[in-house]
C-alpha positions as CSV (number, residue, x, y, z in Angstrom):
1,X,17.9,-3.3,116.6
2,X,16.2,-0.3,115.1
3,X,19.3,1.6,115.1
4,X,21.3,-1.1,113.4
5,X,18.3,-1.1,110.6
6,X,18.8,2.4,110.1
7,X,22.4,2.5,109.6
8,X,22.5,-0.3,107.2
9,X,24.7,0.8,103.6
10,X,24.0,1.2,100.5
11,X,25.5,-2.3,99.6
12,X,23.4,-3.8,102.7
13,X,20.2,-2.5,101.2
14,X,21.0,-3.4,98.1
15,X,22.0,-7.0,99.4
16,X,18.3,-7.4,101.2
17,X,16.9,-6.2,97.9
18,X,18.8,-8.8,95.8
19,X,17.7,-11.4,98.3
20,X,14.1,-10.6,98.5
21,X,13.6,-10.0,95.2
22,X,15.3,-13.4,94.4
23,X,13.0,-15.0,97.0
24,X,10.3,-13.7,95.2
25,X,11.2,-14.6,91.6
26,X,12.1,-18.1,93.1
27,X,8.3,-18.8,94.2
28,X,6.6,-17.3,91.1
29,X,9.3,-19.8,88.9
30,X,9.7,-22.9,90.9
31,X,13.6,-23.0,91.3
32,X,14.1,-24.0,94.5
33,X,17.5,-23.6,94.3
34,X,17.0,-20.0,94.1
35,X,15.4,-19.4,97.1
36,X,18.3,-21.3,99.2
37,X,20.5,-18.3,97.3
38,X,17.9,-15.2,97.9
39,X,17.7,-16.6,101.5
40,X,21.3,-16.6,102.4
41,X,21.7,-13.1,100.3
42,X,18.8,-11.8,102.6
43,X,19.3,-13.2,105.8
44,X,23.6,-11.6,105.3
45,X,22.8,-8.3,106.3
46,X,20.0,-9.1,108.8
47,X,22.6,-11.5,110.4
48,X,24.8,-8.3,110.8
49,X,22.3,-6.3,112.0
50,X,21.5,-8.8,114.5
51,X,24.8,-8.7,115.4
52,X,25.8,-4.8,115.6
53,X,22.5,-4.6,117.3
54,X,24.0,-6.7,120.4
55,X,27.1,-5.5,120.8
56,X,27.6,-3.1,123.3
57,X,31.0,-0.8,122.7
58,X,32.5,0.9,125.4
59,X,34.8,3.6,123.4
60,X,36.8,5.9,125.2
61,X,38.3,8.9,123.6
62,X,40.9,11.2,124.7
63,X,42.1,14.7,122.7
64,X,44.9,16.8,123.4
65,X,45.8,19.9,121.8
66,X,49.8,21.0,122.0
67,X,50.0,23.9,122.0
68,X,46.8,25.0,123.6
69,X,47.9,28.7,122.7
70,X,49.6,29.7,119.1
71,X,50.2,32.9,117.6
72,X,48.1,33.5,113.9
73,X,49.8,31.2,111.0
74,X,51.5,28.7,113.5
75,X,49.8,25.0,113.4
76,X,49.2,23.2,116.2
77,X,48.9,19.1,116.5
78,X,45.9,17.4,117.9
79,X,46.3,14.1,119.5
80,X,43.5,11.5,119.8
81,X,43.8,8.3,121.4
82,X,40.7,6.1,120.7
83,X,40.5,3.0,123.9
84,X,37.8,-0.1,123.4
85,X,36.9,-0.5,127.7
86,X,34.3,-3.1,126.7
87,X,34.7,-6.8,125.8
88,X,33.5,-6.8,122.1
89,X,36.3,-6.0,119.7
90,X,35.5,-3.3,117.2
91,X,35.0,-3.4,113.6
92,X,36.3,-1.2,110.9
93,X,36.2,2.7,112.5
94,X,35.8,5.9,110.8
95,X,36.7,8.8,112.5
96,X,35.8,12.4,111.9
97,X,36.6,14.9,113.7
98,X,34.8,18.5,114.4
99,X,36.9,21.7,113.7
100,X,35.8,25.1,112.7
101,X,36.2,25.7,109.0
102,X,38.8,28.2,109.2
103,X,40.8,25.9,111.0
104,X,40.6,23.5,108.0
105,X,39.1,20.7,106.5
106,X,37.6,17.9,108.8
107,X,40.3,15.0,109.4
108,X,39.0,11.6,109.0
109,X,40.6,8.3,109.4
110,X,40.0,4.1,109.1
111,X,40.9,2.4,111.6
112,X,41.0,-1.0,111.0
113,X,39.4,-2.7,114.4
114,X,40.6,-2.4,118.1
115,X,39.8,-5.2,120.4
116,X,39.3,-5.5,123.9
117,X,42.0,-3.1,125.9
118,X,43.5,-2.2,122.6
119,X,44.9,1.2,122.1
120,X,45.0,3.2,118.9
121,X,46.3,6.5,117.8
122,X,46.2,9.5,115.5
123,X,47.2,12.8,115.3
124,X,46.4,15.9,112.9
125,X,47.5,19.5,112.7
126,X,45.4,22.6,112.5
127,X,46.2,26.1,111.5
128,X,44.3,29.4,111.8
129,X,45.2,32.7,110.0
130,X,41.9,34.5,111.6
131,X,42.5,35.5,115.7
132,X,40.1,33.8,118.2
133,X,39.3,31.0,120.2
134,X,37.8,27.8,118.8
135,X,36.6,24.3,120.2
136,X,38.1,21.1,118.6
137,X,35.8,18.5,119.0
138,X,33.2,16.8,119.2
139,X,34.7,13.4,117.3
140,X,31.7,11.4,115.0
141,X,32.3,8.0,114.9
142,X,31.1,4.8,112.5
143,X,31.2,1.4,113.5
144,X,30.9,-0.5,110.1
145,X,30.5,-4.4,109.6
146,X,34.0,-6.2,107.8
147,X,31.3,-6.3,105.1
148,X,30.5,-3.0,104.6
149,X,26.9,-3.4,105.1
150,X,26.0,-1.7,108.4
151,X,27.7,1.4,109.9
152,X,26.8,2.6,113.2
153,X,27.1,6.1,114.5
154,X,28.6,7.2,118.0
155,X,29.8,10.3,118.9
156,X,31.9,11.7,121.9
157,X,30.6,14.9,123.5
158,X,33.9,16.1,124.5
159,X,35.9,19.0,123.4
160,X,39.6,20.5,123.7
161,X,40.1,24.7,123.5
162,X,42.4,26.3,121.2
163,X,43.9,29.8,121.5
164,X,44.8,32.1,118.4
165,X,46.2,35.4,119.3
166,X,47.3,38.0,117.1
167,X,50.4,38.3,115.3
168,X,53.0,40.7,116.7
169,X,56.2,42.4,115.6
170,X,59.1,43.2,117.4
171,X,59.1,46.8,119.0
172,X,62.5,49.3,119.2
173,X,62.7,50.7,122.4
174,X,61.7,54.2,122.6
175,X,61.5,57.0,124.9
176,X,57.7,56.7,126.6
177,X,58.1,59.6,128.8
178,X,55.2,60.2,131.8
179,X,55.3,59.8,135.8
180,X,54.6,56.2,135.5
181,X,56.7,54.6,132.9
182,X,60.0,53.4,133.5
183,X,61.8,51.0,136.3
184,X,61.9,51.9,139.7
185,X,64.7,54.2,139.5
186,X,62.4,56.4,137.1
187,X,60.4,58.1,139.5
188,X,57.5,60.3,138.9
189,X,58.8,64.0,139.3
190,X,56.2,65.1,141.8
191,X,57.9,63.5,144.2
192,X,60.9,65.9,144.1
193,X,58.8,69.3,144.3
194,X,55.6,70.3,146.7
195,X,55.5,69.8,150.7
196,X,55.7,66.6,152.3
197,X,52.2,65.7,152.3
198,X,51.7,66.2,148.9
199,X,54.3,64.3,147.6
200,X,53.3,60.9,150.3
201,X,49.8,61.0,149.6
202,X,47.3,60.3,146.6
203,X,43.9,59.4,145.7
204,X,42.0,56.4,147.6
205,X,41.2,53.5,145.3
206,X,38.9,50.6,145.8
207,X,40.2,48.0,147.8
208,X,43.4,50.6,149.7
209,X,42.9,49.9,153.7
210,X,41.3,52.5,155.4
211,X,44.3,52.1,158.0
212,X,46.6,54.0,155.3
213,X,43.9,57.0,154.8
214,X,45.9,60.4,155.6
215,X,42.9,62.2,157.2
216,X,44.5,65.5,157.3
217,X,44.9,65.2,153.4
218,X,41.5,63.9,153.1
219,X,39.9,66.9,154.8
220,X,41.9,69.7,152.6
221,X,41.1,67.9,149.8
222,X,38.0,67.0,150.4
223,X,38.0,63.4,149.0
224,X,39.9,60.7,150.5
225,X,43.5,60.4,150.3
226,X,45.8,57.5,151.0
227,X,50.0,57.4,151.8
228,X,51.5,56.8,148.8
229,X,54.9,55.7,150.0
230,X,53.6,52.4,152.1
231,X,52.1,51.1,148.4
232,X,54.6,49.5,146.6
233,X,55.1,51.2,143.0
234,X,54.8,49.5,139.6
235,X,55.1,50.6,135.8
236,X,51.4,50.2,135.0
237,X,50.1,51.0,131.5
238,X,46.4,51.3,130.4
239,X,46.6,50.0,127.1
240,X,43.3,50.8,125.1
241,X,41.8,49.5,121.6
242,X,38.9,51.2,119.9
243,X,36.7,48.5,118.5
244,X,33.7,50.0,117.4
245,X,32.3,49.3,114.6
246,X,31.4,52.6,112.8
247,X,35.2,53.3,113.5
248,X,36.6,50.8,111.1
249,X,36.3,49.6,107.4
250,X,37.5,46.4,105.2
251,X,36.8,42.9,106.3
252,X,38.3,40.1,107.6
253,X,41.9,39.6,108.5
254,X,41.9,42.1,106.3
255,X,39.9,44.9,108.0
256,X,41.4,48.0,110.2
257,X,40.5,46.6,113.2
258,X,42.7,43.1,112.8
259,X,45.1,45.7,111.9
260,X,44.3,47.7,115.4
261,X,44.1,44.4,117.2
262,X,47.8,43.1,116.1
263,X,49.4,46.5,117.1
264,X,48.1,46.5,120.4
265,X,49.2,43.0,121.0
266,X,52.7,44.0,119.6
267,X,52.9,47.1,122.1
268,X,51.4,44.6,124.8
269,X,54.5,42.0,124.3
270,X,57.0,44.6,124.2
271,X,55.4,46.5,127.3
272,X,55.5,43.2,128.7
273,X,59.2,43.0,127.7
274,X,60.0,46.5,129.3
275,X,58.6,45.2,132.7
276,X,55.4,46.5,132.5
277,X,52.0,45.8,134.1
278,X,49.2,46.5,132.1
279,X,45.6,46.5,131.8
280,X,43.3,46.5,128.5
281,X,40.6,48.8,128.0
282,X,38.5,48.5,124.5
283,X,35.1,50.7,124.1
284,X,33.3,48.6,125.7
285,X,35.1,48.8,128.8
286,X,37.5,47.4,131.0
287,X,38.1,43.7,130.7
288,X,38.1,42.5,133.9
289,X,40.5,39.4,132.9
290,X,43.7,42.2,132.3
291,X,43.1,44.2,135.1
292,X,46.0,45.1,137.0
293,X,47.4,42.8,139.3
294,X,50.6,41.2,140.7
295,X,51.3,38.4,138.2
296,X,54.7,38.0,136.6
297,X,55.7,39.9,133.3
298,X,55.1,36.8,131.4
299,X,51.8,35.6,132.7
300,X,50.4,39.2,132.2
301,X,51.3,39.2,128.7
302,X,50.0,35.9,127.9
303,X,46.8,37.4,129.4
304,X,46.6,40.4,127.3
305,X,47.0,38.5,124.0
306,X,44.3,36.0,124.7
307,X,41.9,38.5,125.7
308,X,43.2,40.7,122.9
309,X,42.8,37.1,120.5
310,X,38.6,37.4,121.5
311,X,38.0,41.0,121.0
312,X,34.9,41.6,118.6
313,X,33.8,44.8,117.3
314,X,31.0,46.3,118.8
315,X,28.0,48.3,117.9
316,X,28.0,51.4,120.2
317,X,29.1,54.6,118.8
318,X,30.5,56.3,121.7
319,X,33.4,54.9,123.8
320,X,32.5,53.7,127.5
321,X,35.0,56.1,129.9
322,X,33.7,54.5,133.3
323,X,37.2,52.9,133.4
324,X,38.6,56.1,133.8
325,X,36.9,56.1,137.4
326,X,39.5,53.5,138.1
327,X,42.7,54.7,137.2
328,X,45.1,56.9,138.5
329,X,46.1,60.5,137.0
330,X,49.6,60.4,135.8
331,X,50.0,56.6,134.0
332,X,50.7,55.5,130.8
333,X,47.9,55.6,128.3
334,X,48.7,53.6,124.9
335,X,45.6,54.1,122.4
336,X,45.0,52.4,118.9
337,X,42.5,54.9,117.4
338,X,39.8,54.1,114.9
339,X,37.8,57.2,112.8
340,X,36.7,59.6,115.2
341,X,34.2,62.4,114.5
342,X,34.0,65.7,116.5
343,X,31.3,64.0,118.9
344,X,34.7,62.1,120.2
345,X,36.4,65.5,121.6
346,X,35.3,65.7,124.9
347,X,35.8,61.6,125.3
348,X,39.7,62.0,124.0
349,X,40.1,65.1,126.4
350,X,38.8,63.1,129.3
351,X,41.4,60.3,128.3
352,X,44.6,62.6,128.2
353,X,43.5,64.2,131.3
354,X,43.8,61.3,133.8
355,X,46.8,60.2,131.9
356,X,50.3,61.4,132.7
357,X,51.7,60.9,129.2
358,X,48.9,60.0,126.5
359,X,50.5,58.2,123.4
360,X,48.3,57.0,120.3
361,X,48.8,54.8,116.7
362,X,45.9,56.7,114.6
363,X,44.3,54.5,111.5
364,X,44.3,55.7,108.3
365,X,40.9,53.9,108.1
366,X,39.9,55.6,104.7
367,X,42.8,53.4,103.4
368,X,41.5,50.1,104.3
369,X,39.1,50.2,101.6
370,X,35.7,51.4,100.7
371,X,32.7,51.4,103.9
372,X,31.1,48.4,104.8
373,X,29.7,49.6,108.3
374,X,27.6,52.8,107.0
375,X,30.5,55.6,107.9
376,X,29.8,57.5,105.1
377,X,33.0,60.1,104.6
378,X,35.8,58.5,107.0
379,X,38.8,61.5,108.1
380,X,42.0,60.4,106.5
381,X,43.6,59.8,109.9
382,X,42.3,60.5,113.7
383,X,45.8,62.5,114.6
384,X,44.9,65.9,114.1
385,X,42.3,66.1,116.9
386,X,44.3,63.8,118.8
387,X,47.4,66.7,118.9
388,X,44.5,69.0,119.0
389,X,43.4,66.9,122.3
390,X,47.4,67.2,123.9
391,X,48.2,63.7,122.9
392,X,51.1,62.6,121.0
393,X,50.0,60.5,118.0
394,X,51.1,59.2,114.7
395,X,49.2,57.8,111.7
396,X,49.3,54.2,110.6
397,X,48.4,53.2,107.5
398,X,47.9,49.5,105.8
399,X,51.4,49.2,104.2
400,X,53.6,50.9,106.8
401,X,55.8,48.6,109.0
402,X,54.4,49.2,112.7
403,X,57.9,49.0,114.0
404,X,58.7,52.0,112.3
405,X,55.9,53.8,112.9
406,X,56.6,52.8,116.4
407,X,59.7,54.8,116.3
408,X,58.2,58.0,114.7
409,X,56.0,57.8,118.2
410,X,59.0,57.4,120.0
411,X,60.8,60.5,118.3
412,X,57.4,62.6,119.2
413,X,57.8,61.4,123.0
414,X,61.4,62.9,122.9
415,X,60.7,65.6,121.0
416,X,58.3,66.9,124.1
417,X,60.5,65.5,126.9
418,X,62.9,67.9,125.7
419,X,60.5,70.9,125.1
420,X,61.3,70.7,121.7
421,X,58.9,70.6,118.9
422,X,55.5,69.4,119.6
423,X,53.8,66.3,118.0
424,X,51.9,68.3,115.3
425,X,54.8,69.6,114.1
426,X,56.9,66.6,114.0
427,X,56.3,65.3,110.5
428,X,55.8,61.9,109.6
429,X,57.9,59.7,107.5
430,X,57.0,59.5,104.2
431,X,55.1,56.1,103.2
432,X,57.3,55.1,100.9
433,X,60.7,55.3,102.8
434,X,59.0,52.6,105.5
């Protein structure tokens, strides 16, 4: 009953006022006639009360979100089916349901009363240019009178996820070059040259069985060393994004690292495409969601873009290498490179050396505006200590189409396969011809 009180309107109140104060008037005149009216004005909303007070609603809810995964800019519809499980039919219900704001404005609806076993529906779409993963829900709901006098809250506690990844662009094929990059009839080259054990054996990772340790190996090396020809080969490609914060400027969707984030997830998809397995590394680490495993192409993909949908920039200034404990020398190594100061040398040399082929997208991030993360003077682009560092890089900059700039990397790749001109003296396309 005290909860009925409380949620009575604005015309209830004002109704219980009227009454009153004609009860009142009533006495201190005489008119007996106007008391019958301020008691039947009165007693309305009380009799409502009364009644809202007893009933006991049983409302079920049930929210479904198709598709639970959408690329940036695509909607997606939410379904809500609304069930009265008790025996009291409803009165007039307004909805509201929870989003986050940059999925857009709060749907609400009137629905006009569902009675016992009685069913209703509704459906809205949402739409997110910003990358991440948001919780639709809960739903608010007001029970109100045919009146308008009382309005009860409810409110469901339940939730539905929704996944924004990046957007992505199409990807040329290109030359990627490296031990560990093509199909299965692209084999690493040390297995035509060196002795037999040399070319059947390699280093023991974590979670090889100790039955496939080659213990003659193991001693002249000194660390242990496994057969290489009883484990199964895959294209596997490390696929690493530097999100730290003193290593990017401009904000938003608008910011170098949304930049950073949607050309890794393009190089992902089309990795992916190629038959690729592959594993993302940020600065902070490994994420031990994409490691590498044995799922399908597809499923792999659709991994990488919802971790890369999540990724958030972080404070440290110095890129974690422990993954690098984990890998094997002579793979694939695909970097998107923030600024980089000196400091980062010995990190990017570390990189290169445990890959076989070590490709990089640089950032222009003095382009993307003036500093909003204390960086003071930001390098123009991160490529000339990358070449510096062995790897083969090429700049990106805000209005250069990545598929393009894609193919400039590729053209660096073959220029080196063929001991032709190295990467720092490949020169880039000009910005206006992309």
């Amino acid at each position: 009953m005290r909860e009925a009180l409380s949620g009575l309107t604005v015309r209830g109140r004002a109704f219980l006022a009227a009454g009153i104060t004609a009860v009142v008037c009533a006495v201190l005149l005489g008119q007996p006639t106007l008391t019958r009216v301020g008691v039947l004005v009165a007693a309305l909303p009380l009799i409502t009360v009364a009644t809202l007070g007893r009933s006991r609603y049983r409302l079920a809810l049930v929210r479904s979100v198709s598709p639970q995964t959408v690329t940036a800019g695509q909607p997606a519809t939410v379904e809500l089916t609304m069930t009265n499980e008790g025996r009291t039919p409803s009165g007039v219900l307004l909805l509201e349901d929870h989003v986050p704001y940059v999925l857009g404005t709060r749907p609400r609806f009137v629905l006009d009363g569902i009675g016992h076993g009685w069913r209703r529906h509704a459906t809205y779409q949402v739409r997110s240019d910003v990358r991440g993963r948001y919780e639709i829900g809960p739903m608010s709901v007001r029970v109100s009178d045919p009146f308008g006098l009382v309005e009860l809250g409810r409110s469901f506690h339940s939730t539905a996820p929704l996944t924004v990844t990046p957007r992505t662009v199409p990807l040329p094929p290109i030359p990627l070059g490296g031990a560990w990059t093509g199909s299965g009839d692209n084999r690493p080259r040390a297995f035509a040259i060196g002795s037999a054990e040399d070319v059947t054996v390699r280093e023991y990772r974590r979670g090889d069985d100790l039955r496939r340790v080659h213990w003659r190996s193991s001693a002249r090396v000194g660390e242990l060393m496994v057969r290489r020809e009883e484990q199964p080969w895959q294209s596997r490609a490390t696929l690493f994004v530097d999100n730290r914060l003193s290593a990017h400027q401009g904000q938003g969707i608008a910011s170098s690292l949304e930049a950073a984030v949607s050309a890794a997830a393009s190089i992902a998809v089309h990795l992916g495409q190629r038959g690729f397995t592959v594993r993302l590394v940020t600065s902070s680490g490994d994420d031990l969601s994409t490691t590498w495993h044995t799922r399908e192409p597809e499923l792999n993909t659709r991994a990488m873009l919802e971790a890369l949908a999540v990724v958030q920039p972080v404070t440290n200034y110095r890129i974690d290498t422990g993954w690098l404990a984990e890998s094997t020398h002579g793979g694939l190594l695909l970097a998107v490179i923030g600024a980089i100061t000196e400091a980062d040398g010995p990190m990017l040399r570390r990189m290169h050396h445990h890959a076989g082929t070590a490709l990089a997208l640089a950032l222009d991030v003095s382009a993307w505006g003036s500093s909003s993360a204390g960086l003071g003077v930001v390098p123009s682009s991160a490529r000339p200590m990358l070449v510096r560092q062995g790897w083969r890089a090429v700049t990106l900059r805000p209005r250069d189409r990545l598929d393009l700039v894609w193919q400039d990397l590729g053209r660096t790749s073959a220029h080196a396969a063929r001991g032709g001109v190295g990467p720092d003296e490949v020169r880039a396309v000009p910005e206006g011809a992309r």
